[in-house]
C-alpha angles and dihedrals in degrees: 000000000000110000117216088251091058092042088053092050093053099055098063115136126155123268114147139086113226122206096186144347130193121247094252108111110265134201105232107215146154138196126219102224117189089334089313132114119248119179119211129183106188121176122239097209101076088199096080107122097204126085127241110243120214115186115202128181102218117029112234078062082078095071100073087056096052096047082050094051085047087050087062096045091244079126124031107247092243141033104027128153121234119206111201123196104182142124089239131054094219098197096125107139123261125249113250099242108185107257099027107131102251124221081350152109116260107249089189150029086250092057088044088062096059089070102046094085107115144019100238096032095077101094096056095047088051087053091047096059092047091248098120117033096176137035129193112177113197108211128200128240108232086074090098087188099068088037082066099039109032141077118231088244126017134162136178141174117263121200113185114198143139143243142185113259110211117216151169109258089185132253093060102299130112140203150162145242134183136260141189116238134187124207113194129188125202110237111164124049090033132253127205120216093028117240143205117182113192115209139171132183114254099207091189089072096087091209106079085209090055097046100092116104126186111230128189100265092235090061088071125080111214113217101152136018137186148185112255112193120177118194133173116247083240094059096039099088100037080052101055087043103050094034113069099176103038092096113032141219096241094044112098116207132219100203100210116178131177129213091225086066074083094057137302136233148205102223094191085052084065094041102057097037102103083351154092103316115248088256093061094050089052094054085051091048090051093055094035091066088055090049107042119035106174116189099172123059081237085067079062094071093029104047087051090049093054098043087049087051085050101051102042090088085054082069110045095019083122097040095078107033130096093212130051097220096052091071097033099035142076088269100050087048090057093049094050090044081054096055095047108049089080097068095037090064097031078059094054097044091054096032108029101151088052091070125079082207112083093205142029087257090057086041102046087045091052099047087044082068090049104043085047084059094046092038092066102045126088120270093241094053090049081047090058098045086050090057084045090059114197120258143175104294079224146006120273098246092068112122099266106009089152104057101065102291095115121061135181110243147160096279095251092127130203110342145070129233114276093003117146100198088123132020122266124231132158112192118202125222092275091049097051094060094045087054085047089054093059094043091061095045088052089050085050095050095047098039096055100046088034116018099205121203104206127043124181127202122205110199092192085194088129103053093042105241102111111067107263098214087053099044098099093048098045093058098047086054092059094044090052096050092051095054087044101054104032112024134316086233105063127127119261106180113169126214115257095227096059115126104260097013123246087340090044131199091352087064088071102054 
């Protein structure tokens, strides 16, 4: 009889880049989470004071790394704090999915995958499992409206449970299904009467803002609970000054930042501004998912490489013609088709399983939807969704990636177009390094009261909330602090899944 302990160790593969490791002698190892690779150098000296550094690019990815660290024993297994520095809470409840443990430790790789469904449901899934005990989320302050909202410091109490849904299954008949809750409790500032206000996330409402549903608080069961404190960047580090006990001797801490804690951004803002309408990107998103079907995060680079090839004589299809129509009208379309067919075919040959078609008939045919969108747009909107580039909707490792969870489509992440489900905010360089300047007064603050042992990054470029343009400088400021602040020799080992790969989203321009 194999254990899940065992099962985990045997799964080990490499997956990860590694920018430096100290002298000391280290165990190379890897974890298959949900099919995918995962590389892990773990040191076997457990008196290195320096902590080992992952950098992820979207952020439900660092949970396999925290449940690893766990496995050897570099976290305990319960109880742990997570400090989250982030522009986002990421405390949104996780979907029931049938053979998740429930209300308990993973015992597996397999039972790690259930809870790698979402980029800001990490948090909860990691309390659920007993892992994290505590969360402070350190929030920036060019959110205004938090500024506005929210308190400097505030903390509640935060019950996650479940409870059975009843519903109309049609013809008469009913039925029910489960669904996580949470129950939280203000604790600090007060608030008389007290009050508990129960919630799920009802995932059949199609607007995300509009998903919260109150629930009776006897409806939900409560199985965990945990301590959720928000405080603003500015009152961090008065609070872990003047506060001696705030953060205690026997906590361990997991330190988790996010890019977007800089600024955030709405990439199809950008996109549409002067651009193709929203309307347009979606139509290219539709036929994209019957062109391109990857199914390995290398489909990612290559897939991008071959549209951008595509779509180059889109752009200068009227630079090099005698005539107008022969680049606007039917004429100039077929010529372009013509020329095209080649690669198109040169490309299935070398990358089959890339294409949703199964022969060059499904895959020309395909193509034929997308080329009629981009031929009727302007040269200059084609020119902008080239410098876009196209990418993986999400990472590999996502809970059923491959069924259909994860599409191809033009990068413009998350978020729609116009939408104002998070605050906008795009720093320039100076304020970049101002913001680096706090950020390494807050590590200071937390390493020498709490030396912490595992650190995640989460770089947020896919899904379009850190600035693009940034993104390379902002991660250079938090590395820098690391090594700074806790020792020039740690380890930096960067996911294999991650868009763009080690040097990220300036790789592909």
């Amino acid at each position: 009889m194999v254990s899940g302990s065992q099962l985990f160790m045997r799964r080990f593969r490499s997956s990860v880049y590694h920018s430096k490791c100290s002298r000391r002698k280290c165990l190379a190892a890897a974890v298959l989470v949900s099919g995918f690779l995962l590389l892990i150098h773990v040191c076997v000296s457990r008196r290195k004071t320096a902590p080992t550094v992952y950098v992820v690019e979207e952020h439900h990815e660092a949970l396999s790394y925290w449940f690893y660290a766990a496995y050897e024993g570099l976290i305990p297994k319960q109880g742990n704090v997570l400090i989250h520095i982030d522009g986002h809470s990421d405390e949104s409840t996780p979907e029931f999915v049938p053979g998740m443990p429930l209300f308990q430790y993973p015992q597996d790789d397999q039972e790690v995958s259930y809870f790698l469904q979402k980029n800001d449901i990490f948090v909860q899934s990691a309390v659920m499992t007993g892992l994290l005990s505590r969360f402070i989320w350190i929030w920036p302050s060019w959110d205004k409206h938090f500024m506005e909202q929210k308190q400097r410091y505030e903390s509640s109490l935060v019950e996650l449970g479940w409870f059975w849904e009843e519903f109309d299954a049609g013809d008469g008949r009913g039925g029910r299904e489960p669904h996580f809750c949470q129950c939280e409790t203000p604790q600090f500032p007060p608030v008389e009467p007290l009050s508990k206000r129960c919630s799920f996330l009802n995932s059949t409402v199609a607007m995300a803002e509009q998903q919260l549903t109150i629930i009776p608080a006897e409806f939900c069961q409560i199985e965990r609970h945990y301590i959720s404190e928000h405080v603003n960047e500015e009152h961090f580090v008065e609070k872990m000054n003047d506060d001696v006990d705030w953060l205690r001797d026997d906590e361990n801490v997991i330190y988790d930042v996010d890019e977007d804690f800089f600024g955030c951004e709405n990439v199809g803002n950008i996109l549409t501004e002067n651009g193709p309408a929203w309307s347009v990107v979606e139509s290219i998103d539709r036929q994209l998912k019957e062109f391109l079907c990857p199914k390995y995060i290398t489909h990612e680079d290559i897939g991008n490489r071959f549209l951008k090839l595509l779509l180059q004589p889109f752009i200068k299809r009227c630079e090099s013609v005698a005539s107008r129509n022969l680049c606007t009208g039917a004429a100039g379309f077929t010529r372009l088709m013509s020329n095209a067919y080649g690669d198109l075919v040169s490309e299935f040959r070398r990358h089959p399983s890339l294409f949703c078609g199964r022969n060059d008939f499904d895959v020309r045919n395909s193509w034929l939807k997308l080329a009629k969108i981009f031929y009727k747009m302007p040269a200059q909107h084609v020119k902008k969704l080239y410098d876009l580039g196209f990418c993986l909707s999400t990472t590999p490792k996502t809970l059923y990636f491959d069924v259909g969870r994860a599409e191809f489509t033009l990068c413009h992440g998350l978020n729609q177009a116009n939408s104002t489900i998070v605050f906008l905010h795009s720093p320039d360089r100076s304020e970049i390094m101002e913001h680096g300047e706090l950020f390494l007064r807050m590590t200071q603050a937390v390493f020498r009261r709490r030396p912490f042992s595992l650190v995640t990054v989460c770089r947020s470029v896919r899904d379009g909330f850190t600035p693009r343009r940034s993104a390379d400088l902002i991660e250079s400021e938090i590395i820098e602090t690391l090594k700074r602040v806790t020792d020039e020799r740690g380890e930096v080992n960067y996911d294999d899944d991650l868009l763009g790969g080690r040097t990220g989203w300036k790789s592909r321009h």
